[in-house]
N, C-alpha and C positions, 0 to 999 in steps of 0.2 A: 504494500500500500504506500505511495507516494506521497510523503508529507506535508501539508498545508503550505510549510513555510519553506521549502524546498527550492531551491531554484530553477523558472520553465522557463525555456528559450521557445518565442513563434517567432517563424519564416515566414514574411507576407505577411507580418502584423497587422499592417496599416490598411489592408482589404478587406473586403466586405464579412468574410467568415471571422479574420481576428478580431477587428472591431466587435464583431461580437461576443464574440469568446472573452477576452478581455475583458468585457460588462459580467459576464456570467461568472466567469473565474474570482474575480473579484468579490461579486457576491456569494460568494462558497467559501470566499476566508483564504482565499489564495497569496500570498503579499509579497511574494520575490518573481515579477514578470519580465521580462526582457523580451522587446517587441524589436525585428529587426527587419525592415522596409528600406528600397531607396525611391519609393516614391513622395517627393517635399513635400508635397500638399496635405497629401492622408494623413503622413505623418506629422505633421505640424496639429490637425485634427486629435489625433490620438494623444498626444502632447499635452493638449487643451482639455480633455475631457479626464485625462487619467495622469496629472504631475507627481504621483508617485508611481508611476512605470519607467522602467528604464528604456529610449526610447533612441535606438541605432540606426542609423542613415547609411545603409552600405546596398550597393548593388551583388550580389551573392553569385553572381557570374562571372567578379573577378574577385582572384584570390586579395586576401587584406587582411589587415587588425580584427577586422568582424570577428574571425576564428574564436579570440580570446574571450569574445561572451558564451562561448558554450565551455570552461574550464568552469568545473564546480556544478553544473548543469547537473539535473534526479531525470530530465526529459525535454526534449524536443521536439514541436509540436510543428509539423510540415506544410506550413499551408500556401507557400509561394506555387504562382502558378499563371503562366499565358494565356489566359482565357481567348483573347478574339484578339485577331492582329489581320492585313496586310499580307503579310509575305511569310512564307516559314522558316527563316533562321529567327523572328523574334519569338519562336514556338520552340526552337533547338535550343537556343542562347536561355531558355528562362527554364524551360521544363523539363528539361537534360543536364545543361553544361551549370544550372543551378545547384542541380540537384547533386551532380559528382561532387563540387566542392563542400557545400551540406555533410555529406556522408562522410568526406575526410575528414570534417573540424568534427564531429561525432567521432569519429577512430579516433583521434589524436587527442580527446579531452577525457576518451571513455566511459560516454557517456552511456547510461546504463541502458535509456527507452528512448526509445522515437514512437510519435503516432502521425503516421502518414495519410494526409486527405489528397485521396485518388478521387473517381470521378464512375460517375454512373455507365461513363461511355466506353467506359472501356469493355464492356458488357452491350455495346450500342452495336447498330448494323450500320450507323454510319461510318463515312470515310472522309476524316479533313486532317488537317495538320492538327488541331486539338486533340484530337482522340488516338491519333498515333502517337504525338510526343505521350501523352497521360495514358496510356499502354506501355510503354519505354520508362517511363518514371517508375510506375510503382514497379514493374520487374528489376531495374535498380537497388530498389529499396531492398524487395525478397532476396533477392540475392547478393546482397551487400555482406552480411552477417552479424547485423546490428537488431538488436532483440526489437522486435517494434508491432504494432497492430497496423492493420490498414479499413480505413472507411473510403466506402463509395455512397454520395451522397448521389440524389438525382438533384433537377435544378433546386435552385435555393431564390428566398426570398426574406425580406426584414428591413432593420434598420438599416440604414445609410447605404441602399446598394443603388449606383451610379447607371446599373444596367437594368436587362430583360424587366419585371415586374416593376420594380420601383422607378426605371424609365417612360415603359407604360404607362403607368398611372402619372406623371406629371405630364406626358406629351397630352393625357387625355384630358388632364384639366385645365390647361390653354390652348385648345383646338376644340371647334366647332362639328370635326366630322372626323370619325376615327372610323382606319382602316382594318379590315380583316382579312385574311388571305383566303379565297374558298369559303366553305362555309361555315370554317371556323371548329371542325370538328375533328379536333386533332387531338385524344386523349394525353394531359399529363398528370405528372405526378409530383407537383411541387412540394417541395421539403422547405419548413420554417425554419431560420436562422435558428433561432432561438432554442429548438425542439433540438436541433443538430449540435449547437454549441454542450448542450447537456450529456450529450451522448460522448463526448470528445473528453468531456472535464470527467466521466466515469473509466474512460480508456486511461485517462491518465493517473486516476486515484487506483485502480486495480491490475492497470499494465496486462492484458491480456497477451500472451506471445503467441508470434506468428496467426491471430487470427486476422481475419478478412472479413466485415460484413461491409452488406449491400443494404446503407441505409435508405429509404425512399419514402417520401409523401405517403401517410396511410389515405389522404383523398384520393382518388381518380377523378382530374374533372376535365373537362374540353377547354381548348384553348380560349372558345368563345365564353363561354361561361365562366372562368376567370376574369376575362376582360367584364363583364358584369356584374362580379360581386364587385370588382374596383369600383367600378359608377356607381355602386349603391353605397357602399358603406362612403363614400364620397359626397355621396349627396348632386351629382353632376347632370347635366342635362344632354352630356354629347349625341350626337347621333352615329351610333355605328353602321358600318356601310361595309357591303363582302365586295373585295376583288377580286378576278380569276385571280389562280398563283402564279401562273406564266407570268402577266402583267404586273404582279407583287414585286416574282425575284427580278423582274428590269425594271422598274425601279428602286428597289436596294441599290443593283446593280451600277448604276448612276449617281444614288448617291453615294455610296463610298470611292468615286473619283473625284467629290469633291470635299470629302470628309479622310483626314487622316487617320478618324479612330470612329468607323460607323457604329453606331447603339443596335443596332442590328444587321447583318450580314447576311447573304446569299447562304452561305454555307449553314447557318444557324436556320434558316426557315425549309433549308432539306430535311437538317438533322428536326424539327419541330415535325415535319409532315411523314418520317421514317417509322409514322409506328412501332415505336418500343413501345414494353410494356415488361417493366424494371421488377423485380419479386424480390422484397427486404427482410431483414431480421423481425421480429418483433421488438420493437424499441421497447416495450413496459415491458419484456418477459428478462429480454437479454442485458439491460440498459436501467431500469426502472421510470424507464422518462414516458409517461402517456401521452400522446402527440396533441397539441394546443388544435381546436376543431378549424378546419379549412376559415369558414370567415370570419369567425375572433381572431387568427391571425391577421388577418388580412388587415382588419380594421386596427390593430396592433402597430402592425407596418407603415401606415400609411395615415395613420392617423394622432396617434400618441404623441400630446405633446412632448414626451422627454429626448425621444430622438432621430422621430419620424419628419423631422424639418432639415436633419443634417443629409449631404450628399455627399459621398466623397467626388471623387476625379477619376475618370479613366486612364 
């Protein structure tokens, strides 16, 4: 059992799953954090909300000083990761050649646990550069020989998340006419921050080795029908409108020529229409955590004055 006061290193603090983890950890009596991000912004964010975190500005793809905050480490909490990019060396560069030097500053500090956040898709029948690098990672991991658990989350939603759901939901509350692709009936299985964060802080109080679970949204709901509990626990008036998808993904397609970092991609609205259909642990049985009901989260996320107003940055 992993001690309160124990020192945890996160990777990709300053993103959407640490930010929250770091609220949850906290609240559990956690008190020796080490958040390690080189993005400014988030991190300056993180800074602001949590000044008793210890709070490291390194890019983790080139080797540096960073190493020396994993000496003294009880756990390593892995959550850097290239979600949506452009090109695929910013997929290689973050979710590979991150991860190689990660696992050496773990060897060289002997560090006892790592709990490594892989991804739904490596279980997907899609094919993009996300799901091959986070295929490659967590095999990495397994065969590193650094004692550690792995979670596979499906998509995720909460506080401060700059993309997918909580991009949604602001585009729909300054537009008069929201889009849908099709007819919107594209079953997911969104996972709450918050329900996920609980599940990570139990991996790390009990260190399970070498398991693997496949955590996922106990809702199923259609893409469209998300996009509607948003408008309602919102209170909004939008009107939604279905586009073929052909006509969708060209214009995605357009605008990410004029956007360096599109809020949604082509490749994101394949893997959205690919029909999975993810099969998880039982969080209450494995976990003790019983999952927050689809629209109390929702209105949780998006609504809550305590943190439902912060964005980070892509």
């Amino acid at each position: 059992m992993t001690d309160k006061h124990a020192k945890i290193v996160i990777t990709g603090a300053a993103g959407l799953v640490g930010q929250n983890l770091i609220v949850e950890l906290k609240q559990q009596g956690y008190s020796q954090l080490v958040a390690i991000d080189k993005h400014a912004h988030n991190l300056a964010i993180l800074r602001e909300l949590h000044p008793d975190v210890r709070a490291v500005d390194a890019d983790l793809a080139l080797p540096g000083p960073w190493a020396a905050e994993f000496e003294g480490a009880a756990c390593v909490v892995q959550l850097h990761a290239q979600i949506t990019g452009k090109t695929n060396d910013l997929f290689v560069r973050n979710n590979i050649t991150a991860t190689g030097h990660v696992l050496a500053a773990t060897r060289a500090a002997n560090v006892p646990y790592m709990v490594h956040i892989s991804s739904s898709v490596v279980n997907s029948v899609a094919v993009d550069d996300y799901t091959t690098t986070k295929r490659d990672q967590e095999a990495m991991v397994v065969s590193s020989g650094q004692r550690h658990c792995v979670l596979r989350p499906t998509l995720m939603f909460g506080w401060f998340d700059p993309k997918h759901l909580g991009w949604l939901s602001r585009f729909m509350a300054r537009t008069p006419v929201f889009p849908i692709p099709g007819d919107g009936r594209f079953m997911r299985q969104p996972l709450y921050e918050r329900d996920f964060c609980r599940c990570i802080a139990r991996c790390i109080e009990t260190e399970p080795d070498g398991k693997v679970f496949d955590i996922v949204g106990d809702t199923r709901v259609d893409y469209v029908d998300i996009i509607r509990t948003i408008k309602r626990v919102k209170n909004l008036h939008t009107l939604i409108v279905h586009i073929p998808i052909g006509f969708f993904a060209f214009l995605l397609r357009t605008f990410a020529l004029f956007s360096a970092k599109p809020p949604f991609t082509a490749d994101q609205l394949k893997a959205l229409s690919a029909g999975d259909d993810f099969k998880g642990v039982d969080t209450e049985a494995v976990f003790g955590v019983r999952q927050t009901p689809f629209e109390e989260a929702i209105r949780e996320s998006y609504t809550d004055p305590r943190y439902s107003h912060i964005v980070l940055r892509r």
